[in-house]
N, C-alpha and C positions, 0 to 999 in steps of 0.2 A: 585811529589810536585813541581819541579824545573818548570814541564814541565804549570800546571797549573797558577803558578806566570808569566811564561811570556804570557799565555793566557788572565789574567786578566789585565794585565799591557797595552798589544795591544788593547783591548777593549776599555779599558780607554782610550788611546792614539787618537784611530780613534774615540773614542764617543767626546773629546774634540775638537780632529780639526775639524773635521765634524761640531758640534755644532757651536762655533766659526764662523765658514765661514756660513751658516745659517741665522743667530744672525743677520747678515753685510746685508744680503739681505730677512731679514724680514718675512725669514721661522721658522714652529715651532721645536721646539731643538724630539718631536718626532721622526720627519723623521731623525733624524740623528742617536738618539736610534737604529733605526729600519734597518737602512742601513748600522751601525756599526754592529748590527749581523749577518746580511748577507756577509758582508765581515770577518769576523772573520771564520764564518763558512766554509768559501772557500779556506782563506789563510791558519787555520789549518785541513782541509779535516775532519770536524768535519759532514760530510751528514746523515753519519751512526752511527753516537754516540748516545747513549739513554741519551737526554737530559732532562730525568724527573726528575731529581732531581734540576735542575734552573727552572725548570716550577711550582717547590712546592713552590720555593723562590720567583719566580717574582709574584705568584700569590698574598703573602704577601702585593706588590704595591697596587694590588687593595683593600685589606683588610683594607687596613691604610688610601687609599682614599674614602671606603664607612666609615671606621668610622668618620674620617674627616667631612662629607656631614653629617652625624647623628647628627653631634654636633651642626651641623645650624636648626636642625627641633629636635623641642620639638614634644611633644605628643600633645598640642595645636596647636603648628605648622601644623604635618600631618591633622591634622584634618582639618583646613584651607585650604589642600589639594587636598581633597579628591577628589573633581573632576576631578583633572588636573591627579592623578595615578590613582583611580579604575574606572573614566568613560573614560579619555580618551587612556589610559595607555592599559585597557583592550578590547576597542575596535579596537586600533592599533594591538596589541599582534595579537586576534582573529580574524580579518578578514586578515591581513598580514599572519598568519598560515596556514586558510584556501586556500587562493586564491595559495599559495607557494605548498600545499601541494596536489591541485589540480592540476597545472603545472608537478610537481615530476610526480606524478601517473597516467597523460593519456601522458603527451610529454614526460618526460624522463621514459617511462617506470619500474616505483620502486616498488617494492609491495607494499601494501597499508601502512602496518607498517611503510616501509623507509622511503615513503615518508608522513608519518605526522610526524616523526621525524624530517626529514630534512625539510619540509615546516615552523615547529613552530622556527626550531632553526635561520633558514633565517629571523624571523619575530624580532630578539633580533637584538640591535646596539649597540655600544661600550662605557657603562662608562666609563672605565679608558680614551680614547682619547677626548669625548664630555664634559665630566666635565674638564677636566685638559684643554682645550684651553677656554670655557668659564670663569675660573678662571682669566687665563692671560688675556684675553679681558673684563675682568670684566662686565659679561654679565647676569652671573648667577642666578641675581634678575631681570632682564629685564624681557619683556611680554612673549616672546616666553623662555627666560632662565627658566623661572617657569613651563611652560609646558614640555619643553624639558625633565629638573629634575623629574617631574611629570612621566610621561609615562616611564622614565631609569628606579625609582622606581619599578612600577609596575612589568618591564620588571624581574627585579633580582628579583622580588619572583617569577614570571610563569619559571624563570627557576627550581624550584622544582617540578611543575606536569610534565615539559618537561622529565628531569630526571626520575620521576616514572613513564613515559610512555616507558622509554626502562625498567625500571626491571618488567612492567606487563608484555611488549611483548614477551622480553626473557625470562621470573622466569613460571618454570614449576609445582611447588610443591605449590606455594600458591597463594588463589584466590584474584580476583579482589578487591571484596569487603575486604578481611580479610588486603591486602598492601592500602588501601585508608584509610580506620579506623585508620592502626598504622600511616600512615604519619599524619593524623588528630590529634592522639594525640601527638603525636612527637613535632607538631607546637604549641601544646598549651603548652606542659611542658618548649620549650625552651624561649616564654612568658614568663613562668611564671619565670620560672629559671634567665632569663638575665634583664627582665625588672620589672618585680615585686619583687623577692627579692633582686634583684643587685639594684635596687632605693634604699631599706632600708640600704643595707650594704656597696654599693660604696660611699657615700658619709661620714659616720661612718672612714671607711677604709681610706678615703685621709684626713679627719681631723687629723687621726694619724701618717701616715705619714708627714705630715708637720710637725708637734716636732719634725721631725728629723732635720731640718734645713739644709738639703740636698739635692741640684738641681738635684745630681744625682740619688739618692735614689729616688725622685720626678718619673724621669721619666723611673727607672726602673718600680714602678708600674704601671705607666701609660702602659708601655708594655707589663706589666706583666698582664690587665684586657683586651685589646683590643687580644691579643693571648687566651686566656683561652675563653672569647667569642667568639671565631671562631672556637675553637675548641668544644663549645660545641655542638654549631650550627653542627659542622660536625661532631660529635659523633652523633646526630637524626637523620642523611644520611641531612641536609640542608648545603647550599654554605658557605666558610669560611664568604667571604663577607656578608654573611645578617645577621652573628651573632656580627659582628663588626658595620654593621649600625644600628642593638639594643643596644648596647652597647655602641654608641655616643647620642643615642638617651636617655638614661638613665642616661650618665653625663650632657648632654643639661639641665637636669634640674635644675641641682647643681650648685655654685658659681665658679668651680674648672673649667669650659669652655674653657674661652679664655687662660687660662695659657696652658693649656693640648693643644688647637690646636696650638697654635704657636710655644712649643714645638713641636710636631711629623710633621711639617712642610718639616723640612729637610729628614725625615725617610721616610716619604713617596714618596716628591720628589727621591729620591736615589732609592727605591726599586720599584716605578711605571719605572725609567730610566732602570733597569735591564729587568723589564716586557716587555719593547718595544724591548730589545737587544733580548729576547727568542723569541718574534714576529718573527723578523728578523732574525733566525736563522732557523724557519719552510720555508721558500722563497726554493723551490727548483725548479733552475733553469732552471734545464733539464726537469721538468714536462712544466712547464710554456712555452718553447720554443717547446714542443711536442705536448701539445694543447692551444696552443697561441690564436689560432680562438675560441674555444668551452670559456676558462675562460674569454676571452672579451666579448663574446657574453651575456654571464651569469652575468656578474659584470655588464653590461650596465641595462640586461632585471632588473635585480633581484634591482638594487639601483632606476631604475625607478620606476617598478613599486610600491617597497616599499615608494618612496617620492608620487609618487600620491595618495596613498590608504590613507597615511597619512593625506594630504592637503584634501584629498575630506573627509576624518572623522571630521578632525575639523572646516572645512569653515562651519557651521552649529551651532557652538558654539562660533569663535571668530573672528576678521576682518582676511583677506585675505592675507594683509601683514605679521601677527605674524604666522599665519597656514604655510603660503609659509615656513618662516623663520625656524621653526622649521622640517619640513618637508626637508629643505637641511639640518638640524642638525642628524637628525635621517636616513638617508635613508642609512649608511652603515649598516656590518653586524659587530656583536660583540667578543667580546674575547671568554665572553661565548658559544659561537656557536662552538669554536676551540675544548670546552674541550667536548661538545653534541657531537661532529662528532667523536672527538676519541674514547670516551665509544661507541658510535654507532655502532664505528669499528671492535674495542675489542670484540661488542658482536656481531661482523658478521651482522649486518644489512646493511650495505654499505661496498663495496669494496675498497682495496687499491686503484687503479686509481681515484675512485669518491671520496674519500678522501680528495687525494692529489690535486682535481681540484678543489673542496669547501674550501683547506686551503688558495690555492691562490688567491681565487676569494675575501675570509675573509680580508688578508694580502694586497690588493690592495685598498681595500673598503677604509681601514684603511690607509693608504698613501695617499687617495685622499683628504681626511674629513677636516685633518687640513687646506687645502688648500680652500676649500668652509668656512671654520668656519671663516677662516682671512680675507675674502673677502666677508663674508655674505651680507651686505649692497650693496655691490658693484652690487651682482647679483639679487638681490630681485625689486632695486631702479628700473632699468627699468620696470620691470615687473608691480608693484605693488606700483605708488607713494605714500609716506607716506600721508592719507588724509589729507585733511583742514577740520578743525572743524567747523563745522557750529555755529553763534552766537547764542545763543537761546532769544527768545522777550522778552528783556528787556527793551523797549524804554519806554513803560508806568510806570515804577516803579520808575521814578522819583530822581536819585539819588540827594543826595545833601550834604555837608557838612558829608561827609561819609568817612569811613575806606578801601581801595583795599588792599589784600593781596594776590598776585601774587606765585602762589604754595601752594601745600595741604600737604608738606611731615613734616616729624617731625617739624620742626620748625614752618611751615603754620599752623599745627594742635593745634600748643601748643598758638599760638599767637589768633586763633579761638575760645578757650575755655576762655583764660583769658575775651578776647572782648565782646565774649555770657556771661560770669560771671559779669561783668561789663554795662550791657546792653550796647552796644555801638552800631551805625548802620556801621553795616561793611558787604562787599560782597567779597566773595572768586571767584580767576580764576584757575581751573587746567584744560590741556588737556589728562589727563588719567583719561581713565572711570571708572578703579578700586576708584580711588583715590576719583572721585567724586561719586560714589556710596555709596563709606566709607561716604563721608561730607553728603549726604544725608540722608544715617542709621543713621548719629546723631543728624539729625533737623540743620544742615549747611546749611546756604545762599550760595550755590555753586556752580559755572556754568560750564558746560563743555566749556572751550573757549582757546583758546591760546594768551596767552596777548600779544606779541609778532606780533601781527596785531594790527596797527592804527583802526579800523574800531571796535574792542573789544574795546579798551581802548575809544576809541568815545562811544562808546553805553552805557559804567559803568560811562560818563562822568568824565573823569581824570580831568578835569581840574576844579571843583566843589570840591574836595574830601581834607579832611584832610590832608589825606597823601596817598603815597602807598607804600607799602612792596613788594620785591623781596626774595621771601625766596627757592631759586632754586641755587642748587649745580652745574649743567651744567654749565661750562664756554661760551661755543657756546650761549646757551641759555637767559642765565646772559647778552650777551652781547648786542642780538637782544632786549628784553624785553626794556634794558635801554637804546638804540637808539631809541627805538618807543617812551618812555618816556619824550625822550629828542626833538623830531619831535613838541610835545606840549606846552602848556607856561612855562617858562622858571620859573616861579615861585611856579611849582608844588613843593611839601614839598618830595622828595623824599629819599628812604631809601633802603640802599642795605646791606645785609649780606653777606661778603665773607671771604672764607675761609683762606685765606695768604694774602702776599703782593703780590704776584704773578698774584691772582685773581682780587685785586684789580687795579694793572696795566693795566688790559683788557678793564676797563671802566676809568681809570684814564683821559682821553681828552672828556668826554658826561657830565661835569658838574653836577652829580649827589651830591645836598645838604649833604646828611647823607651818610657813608659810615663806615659799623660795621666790624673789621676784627676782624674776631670769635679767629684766633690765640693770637693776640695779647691785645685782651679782655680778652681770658681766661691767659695770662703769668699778667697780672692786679689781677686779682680775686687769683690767684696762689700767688702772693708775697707780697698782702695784709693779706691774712690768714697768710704765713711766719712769715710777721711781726708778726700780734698780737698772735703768739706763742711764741714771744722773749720778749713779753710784760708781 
């Protein structure tokens, strides 16, 4: 016992200063997780410890972080999806399997079994580190963050046929067919089990709980339904994680949401930080220094060729820029892959040495990722300038005495509707094609354009128009739009929406007429209701 407290106590010790010193030089606090178990591991000659029983616990991290991500996607949500997980999701899987497990089977000589094992398991990348640094970079709703989300998806459910590809190869006693049928029905009762009647009964359930008037009580059920979903899921032979991403996905419906994720905020951070110290504690050093040349050789072929297969699947569906970008987001190998190789092992299909040079090659991949994820722009920008939007022929449409409203996002949208309810003549500017897509599905006056260019604002002629609206959250953005505003007559009617004082400082010297600051509008609306409560 004695000897365990000062194990956990060091861990802690180096996982904070490590972190700490990071922090200062604008690394992710992963590496330091992952480097605190490697050092743990060596300080207390922990090589030879069977350390499955922290691998059952760190695996919880990822459990609490796919339920987490469930709780951002409804069942309308995925479905809004669907292309970015089941087209692009399964053609990344599928051809990354193939071409891997081609590689395995004439270059690394594996029998055919090993290697579609270990080709599909190379084809998986790492949720727990791709979502937790997209979080901190708040990136996760961006063009390529959607995709990226999309194909992780995908990826944690094709870890179930991965899996029942080693109990066909191994399982002597029953047939192909009779083990596809029950995983068939397996997936459908855990449907039906976690999301069809867990919608009827979680929401029931957490009304009652609330009578109790107990934060704690609160978030013991909350633990108490994200466990019992992962467990059910892994009572059908599926991942604990895809019964906890059903199970976010079935309170995503309910009102009980945002209390539940900012609660398990901290739970998750804590037990994803244990997940990276178990990482870091498979790092064996003397493999690594023994075939230093063969696991370089491997992590270079196997992340390239998986970023290429990647970029050349999606250049054909989206610009060049977000394919690149997600394609350095995905090109490592995943956690999941760690626990494919060890069943693999367990049931003899790869050898201890090949093992141990796929755990390193995993645990490398994973070290490098946060470092491309921090720096993504940095590397894409040369490669791939962000385009310039073309204007579209507007100059015959005559504007005049008209409405500009500068962004299409909620605020844009909502200002669009009252305008259209109102007959009023007004023309919208967004540079995201989704966004103008959306204005276009609703019969929107919308243009692909970036206002933020003199030569846009010339064309929707600014200086004719009633007014124009800024309804754009980017501070950078914010800033350009109303310099280009301010380039024009000086007696444009103009109006900005910003978020703080903060925001509004950025434009406070460009003379901008109107200037709405949404905090201190809403602390107005907030203590006029007060009042006429007191009334």
């Amino acid at each position: 016992m004695e000897h365990l407290l000062v194990l956990f106590l060091a861990t802690i010790l180096i996982a904070t200063i490590l972190n700490v010193f990071l922090k200062k030089v604008g690394l992710p606090t992963i590496i330091g997780y992952i480097f605190s178990g490697l050092a743990i591991t060596y300080i207390f000659h922990l090589q030879d410890v069977n350390s499955e029983s922290l691998e059952h616990i760190a695996e919880f991290g990822i459990v609490f972080l796919m339920f987490t991500i469930g709780l951002e996607f409804s069942m309308n949500h995925l479905k809004s999806m669907k292309k970015e997980v089941f087209l692009y999701g399964f053609l990344q899987v599928f051809l990354s399997g193939v071409v891997f497990t081609i590689l395995a089977y004439f270059v690394a000589s594996m029998e055919l079994k090993s290697a579609i094992v270990v080709g599909f398991a190379l084809s998986l990348s790492s949720t727990a580190i791709v979502l937790k640094v997209l979080n901190e970079n708040s990136a996760i709703h961006s063009g390529y963050g959607r995709v990226t989300l999309g194909v992780l998806l995908f990826q944690d459910l094709a870890v179930i046929p991965i899996l029942l590809m080693i109990s066909i190869f191994t399982n002597q006693d029953q047939s192909i067919s009779y083990l596809l049928f029950k995983t068939m029905i397996s997936a459908i009762l855990v449907f039906l089990v976690i999301f069809v009647i867990g919608k009827i009964f979680i929401e029931r359930f957490f009304e009652w709980i609330i009578h109790s008037d107990s934060e704690e009580i609160f978030l013991i059920s909350v633990l108490l339904i994200v466990v019992a979903s992962a467990m059910i899921a892994d009572l059908f032979g599926f991942s604990l994680s895809l019964g906890a991403f059903l199970a976010g996905m079935t309170i995503a419906e309910t009102k009980f949401r945002y209390r539940i994720e900012a609660d398990l905020v901290p739970f998750r951070d804590i037990l994803l930080g244990v997940f990276f110290v178990s990482i870091g504690m498979q790092i064996d050093l003397v493999t690594a220094w023994d075939n230093a040349g063969i696991i370089a050789l491997l992590l270079i072929v196997v992340m390239l060729l998986k970023g290429v297969i990647l970029f050349s699947t999606l250049l054909p569906f989206i610009q060049k820029r977000t394919a690149m970008k997600t394609a350095l987001a995905l090109f490592q190998i995943g956690e999941f892959s760690l626990a494919i190789f060890s069943l693999a092992f367990s049931n003899h299909l790869i050898d201890k040495g090949t093992n141990q040079t796929l755990i390193m090659v995993v645990v490398l991949s994973m070290i490098i990722t946060p470092f491309v994820l921090k720096n993504i722009k940095k590397i894409v920008d040369p490669l791939f300038v962000e385009p310039e939007l073309k204007m579209e022929s507007i100059e015959s449409s005559g504007y005049h005495d008209h409405l500009i409203i500068c962004g299409y996002g909620d605020l844009g949208q909502k200002l669009a509707k009252k305008f259209k309810q109102l007959h009023l003549y007004y023309v919208i500017l967004e540079h995201d094609m989704k966004l103008v897509e959306l204005g276009r599905s609703e019969g929107q006056p919308i243009l692909l354009a970036n206002a933020a260019q003199k030569s846009v604002l010339d064309a929707v002629n600014v200086n004719e128009c009633l007014a124009i609206m800024i309804a754009v959250d980017n501070a950078k953005k914010l800033r350009l739009i109303c310099e280009n505003i301010a380039s024009f007559d000086a007696d444009i009617n103009s109006i900005v929406k910003v978020r703080n004082a903060s925001h509004a400082a950025i434009i406070k010297d460009l003379h901008i007429k109107h200037i709405v600051n949404q905090s201190e509008e809403m602390a107005k609306i907030l203590m006029n209701e007060a009042v006429k409560c007191r009334m």
